[in-house]
Each structure stands twice: as structure tokens, then as C-alpha cells.
C-alpha positions as CSV (number, residue, x, y, z in Angstrom):
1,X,20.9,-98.7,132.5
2,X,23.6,-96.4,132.8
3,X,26.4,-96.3,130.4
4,X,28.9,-94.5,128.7
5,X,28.7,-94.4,124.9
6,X,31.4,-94.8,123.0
7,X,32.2,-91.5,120.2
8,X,32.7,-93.7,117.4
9,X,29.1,-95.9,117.8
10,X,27.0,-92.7,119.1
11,X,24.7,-90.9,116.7
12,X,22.7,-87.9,117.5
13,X,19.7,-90.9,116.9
14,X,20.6,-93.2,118.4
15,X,21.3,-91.3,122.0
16,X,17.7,-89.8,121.8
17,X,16.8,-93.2,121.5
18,X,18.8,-94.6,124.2
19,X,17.3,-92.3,126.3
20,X,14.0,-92.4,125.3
21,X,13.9,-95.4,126.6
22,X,14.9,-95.0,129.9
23,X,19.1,-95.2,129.7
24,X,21.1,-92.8,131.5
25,X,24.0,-92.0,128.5
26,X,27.4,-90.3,128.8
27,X,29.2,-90.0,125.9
28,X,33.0,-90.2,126.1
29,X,35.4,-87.0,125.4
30,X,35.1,-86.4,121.6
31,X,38.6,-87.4,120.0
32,X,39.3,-89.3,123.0
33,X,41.3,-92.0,122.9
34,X,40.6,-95.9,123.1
35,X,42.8,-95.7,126.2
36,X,41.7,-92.4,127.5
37,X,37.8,-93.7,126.8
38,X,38.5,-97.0,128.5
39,X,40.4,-95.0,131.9
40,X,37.0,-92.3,131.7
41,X,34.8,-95.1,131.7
42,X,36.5,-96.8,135.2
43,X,36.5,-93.9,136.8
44,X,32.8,-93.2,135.9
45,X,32.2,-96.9,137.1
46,X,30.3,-97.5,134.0
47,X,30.1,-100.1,131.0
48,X,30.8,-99.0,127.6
49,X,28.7,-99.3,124.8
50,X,30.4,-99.8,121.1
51,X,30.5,-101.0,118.1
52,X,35.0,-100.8,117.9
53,X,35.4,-104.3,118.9
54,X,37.2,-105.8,115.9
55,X,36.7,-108.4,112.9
56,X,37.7,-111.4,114.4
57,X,37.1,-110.9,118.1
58,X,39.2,-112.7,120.2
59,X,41.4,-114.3,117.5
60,X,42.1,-110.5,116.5
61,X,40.8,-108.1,119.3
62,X,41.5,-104.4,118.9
63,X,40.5,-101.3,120.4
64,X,38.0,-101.4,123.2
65,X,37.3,-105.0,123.2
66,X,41.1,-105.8,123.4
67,X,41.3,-103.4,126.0
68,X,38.3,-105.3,128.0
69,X,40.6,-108.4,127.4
70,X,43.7,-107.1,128.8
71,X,42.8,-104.4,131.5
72,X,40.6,-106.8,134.0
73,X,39.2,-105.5,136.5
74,X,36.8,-103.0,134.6
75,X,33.1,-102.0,134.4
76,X,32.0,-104.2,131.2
77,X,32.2,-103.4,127.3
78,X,29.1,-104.5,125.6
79,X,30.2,-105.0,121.8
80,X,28.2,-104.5,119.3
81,X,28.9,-106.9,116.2
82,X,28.4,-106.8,112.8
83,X,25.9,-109.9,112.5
84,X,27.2,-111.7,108.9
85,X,23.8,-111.6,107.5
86,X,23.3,-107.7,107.7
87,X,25.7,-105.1,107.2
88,X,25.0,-103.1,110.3
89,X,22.4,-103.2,113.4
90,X,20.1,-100.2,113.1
91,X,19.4,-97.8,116.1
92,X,16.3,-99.5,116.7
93,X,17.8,-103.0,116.9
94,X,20.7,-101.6,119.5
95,X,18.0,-100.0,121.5
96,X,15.8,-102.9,121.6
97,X,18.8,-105.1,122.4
98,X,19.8,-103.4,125.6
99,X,16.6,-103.3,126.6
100,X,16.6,-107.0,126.9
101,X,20.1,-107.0,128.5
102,X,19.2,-104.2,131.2
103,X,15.9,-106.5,131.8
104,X,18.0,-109.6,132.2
105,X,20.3,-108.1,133.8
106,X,17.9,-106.1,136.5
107,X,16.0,-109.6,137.1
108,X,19.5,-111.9,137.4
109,X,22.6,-109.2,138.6
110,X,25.4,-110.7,136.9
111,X,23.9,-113.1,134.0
112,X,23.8,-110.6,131.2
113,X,26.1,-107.7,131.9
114,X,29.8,-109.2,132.1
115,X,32.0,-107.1,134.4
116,X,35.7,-107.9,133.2
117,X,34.5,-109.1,130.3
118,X,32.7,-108.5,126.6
119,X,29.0,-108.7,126.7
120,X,27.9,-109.6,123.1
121,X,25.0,-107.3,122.3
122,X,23.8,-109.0,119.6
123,X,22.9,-111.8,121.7
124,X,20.3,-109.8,123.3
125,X,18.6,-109.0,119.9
126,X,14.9,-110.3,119.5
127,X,15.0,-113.6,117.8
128,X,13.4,-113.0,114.1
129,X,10.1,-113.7,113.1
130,X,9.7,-116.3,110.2
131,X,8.8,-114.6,107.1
């Protein structure tokens, strides 16, 4: 899957995982913007991958994610949300998550990707193995 990688979510790690497994990563002018992020990413014609999609989500959107709310039509932001249980996904779990969704997504055009829209990432984690 192609994508553009948001500054704030990319780690060294997590890009050499990312493409490692097979996605095509641009990551978006360092000190860039929300705005300036959000315009690069339309022109590129690519989603954006990050974690800067607020607390509350749509009761309290900011940056990208409001932006995905308010700037229709655009490419797709897929969120990545702190899950209540965990304090973080690790580069592993976002990895394996958009796997799923570029899978999904390859198979059915349309059903896991959300052009205009937020695409919950977390929604494409594996579902966890009883202890």
C-alpha cells in the first residue's frame, strides 16, 4: 500500500518495517504543518497514516483527523488510536494492522480504506488470543 506517513507517528522502526513488508512510504516534510501535511498528501494522491487524530474523535476531532472531517474530498486518513487497554500500539501491531487493511482492501476496493473519511486502524488489528 502506498502511503504517506505522517512526521509525528513515523519512527526510524517503524518505516523499515512498513517497508519490509511490502508498503511504499513517503514521509511528509519534517516540521510540516497539519495543513501543509494534509495539502502534500492530495497532491501525492495518497492516504495518510497517523496516530494525531485526537482524544475523543469525532466529539473532539483535531489535527489530521478533523481535517479528514472537514476537507472532503481527500485520499483517506487511517487513524491510529490509543486502544483504552494499552497505552500505545507497538510497530509490530501497526504493521500487522495494515497489512490486514491493504489485504481487505486489495480483495474488496472500497471496504477497508475510506476515501473522505477516517479509517480506524485499530480495527484491522488481529483479534487476541485467549490467554
Amino acid at each position: 500500500m502506498r502511503l504517506l506517513v505522517d512526521e509525528d507517528t513515523a519512527s526510524h522502526l517503524l518505516i523499515a518495517q512498513l517497508i519490509a513488508a511490502g508498503h511504499e512510504v513517503v514521509q511528509g516534510p519534517a516540521g510540516a504543518s497539519d495543513e501543509d501535511l494534509f495539502a502534500e498528501a492530495q497532491r501525492l494522491a495518497l492516504p495518510i497514516l497517523t496516530a494525531n487524530v485526537g482524544r475523543k474523535g469525532r466529539r473532539d476531532p483535531v489535527g489530521l483527523y478533523r481535517l479528514a472531517l472537514e476537507r472532503v474530498p481527500h485520499h483517506g486518513v487511517i487513524g491510529i488510536f490509543r486502544p483504552a487497554s494499552l497505552r500505545w500500539l507497538s510497530d509490530r501491531q501497526i504493521v500487522e494492522a495494515l497489512n490486514r487493511l491493504a489485504v481487505q482492501d486489495l480483495a474488496q476496493p472500497g471496504t477497508a480504506l475510506r476515501p473522505d473519511g477516517v479509517t480506524r486502524l485499530n480495527d484491522f488489528l488481529p483479534p487476541l488470543s485467549p490467554p
